[in-house]
N, C-alpha and C positions, 0 to 999 in steps of 0.2 A: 320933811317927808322922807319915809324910807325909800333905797331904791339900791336891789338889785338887778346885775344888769350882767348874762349871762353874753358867753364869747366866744368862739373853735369850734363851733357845728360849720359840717358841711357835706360835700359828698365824700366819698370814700371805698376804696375795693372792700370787699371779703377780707377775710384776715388781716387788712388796715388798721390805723392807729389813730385816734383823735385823741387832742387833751381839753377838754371843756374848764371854763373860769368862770367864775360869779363873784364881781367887785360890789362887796355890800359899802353903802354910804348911811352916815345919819344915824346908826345903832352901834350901844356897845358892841363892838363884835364879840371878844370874848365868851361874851354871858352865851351866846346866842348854841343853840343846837344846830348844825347846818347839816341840811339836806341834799339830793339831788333827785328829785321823778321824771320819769316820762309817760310819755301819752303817745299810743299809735293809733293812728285813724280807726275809731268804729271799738276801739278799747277805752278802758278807765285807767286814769291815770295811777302808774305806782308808783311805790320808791325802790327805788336803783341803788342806793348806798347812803349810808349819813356818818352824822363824827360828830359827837358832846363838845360841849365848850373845852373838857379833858382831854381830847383828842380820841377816845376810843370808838371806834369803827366797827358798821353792821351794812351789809351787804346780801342783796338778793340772792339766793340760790341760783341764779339764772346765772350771776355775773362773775359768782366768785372767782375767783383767779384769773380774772381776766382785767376787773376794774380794781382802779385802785382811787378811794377818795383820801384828800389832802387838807389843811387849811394854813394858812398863815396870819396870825392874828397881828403883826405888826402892819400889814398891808391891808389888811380886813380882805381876804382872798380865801375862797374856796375852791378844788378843786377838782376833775374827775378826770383821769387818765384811763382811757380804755386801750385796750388791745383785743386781738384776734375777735376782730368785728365780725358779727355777721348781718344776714340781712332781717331778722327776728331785733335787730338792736335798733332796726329804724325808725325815729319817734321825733318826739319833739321834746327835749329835754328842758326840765324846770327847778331853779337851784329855791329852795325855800330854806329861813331863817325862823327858827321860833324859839321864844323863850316866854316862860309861863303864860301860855293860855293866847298871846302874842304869836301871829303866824305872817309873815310876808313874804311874796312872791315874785318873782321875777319875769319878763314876758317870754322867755324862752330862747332855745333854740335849736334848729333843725339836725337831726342828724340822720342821713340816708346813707344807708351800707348799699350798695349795689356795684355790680360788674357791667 
């Protein structure tokens, strides 16, 4: 059974820093397109940043230059490094893996910007 299993949500000042992980198990990693969305209460969930199996990277308007996504396929590790947090970033973040037509998900995790 697949299983991503996201990690480094929590609370956080204004202009703080989290770096968010998602250890995929049980899939080629490689092959896989990896994601990162979130969901804030009473929203629909988006995507926040992803990266091809190639490693090339797409990012919300919202985030650019602020997030930075990674992967390490020796480890099967995905990444999401944010900087200068605000409180619009508060969600619940969800690292997804998919490769042709194939989508799995991870149960999430918290992240609240607040002062």
């Amino acid at each position: 059974q697949v299983q991503l299993v996201e990690s480094g949500g929590g609370l956080v000042q204004p202009g703080g820093s989290l770096r968010l992980s998602c250890a995929a198990s049980r899939i080629i990693f490689s092959l896989y397109h990896m994601g990162w969305y979130r969901q804030a209460p009473g929203k629909q969930r988006e995507l926040v940043a992803s990266i091809t199996s190639g490693g090339l990277t797409n990012y919300a308007d919202s985030v650019k230059g602020r997030f930075t996504i990674s992967r390490d396929n020796v480890v099967n590790m995905v990444y999401l490094q944010m900087d200068s947090l605000n409180p619009e970033d508060t969600a619940v973040y969800y690292c997804k893996a998919g490769y042709l037509g194939l989508n799995y998900w991870g149960q999430g995790t918290q992240v609240t910007v607040s002062s």
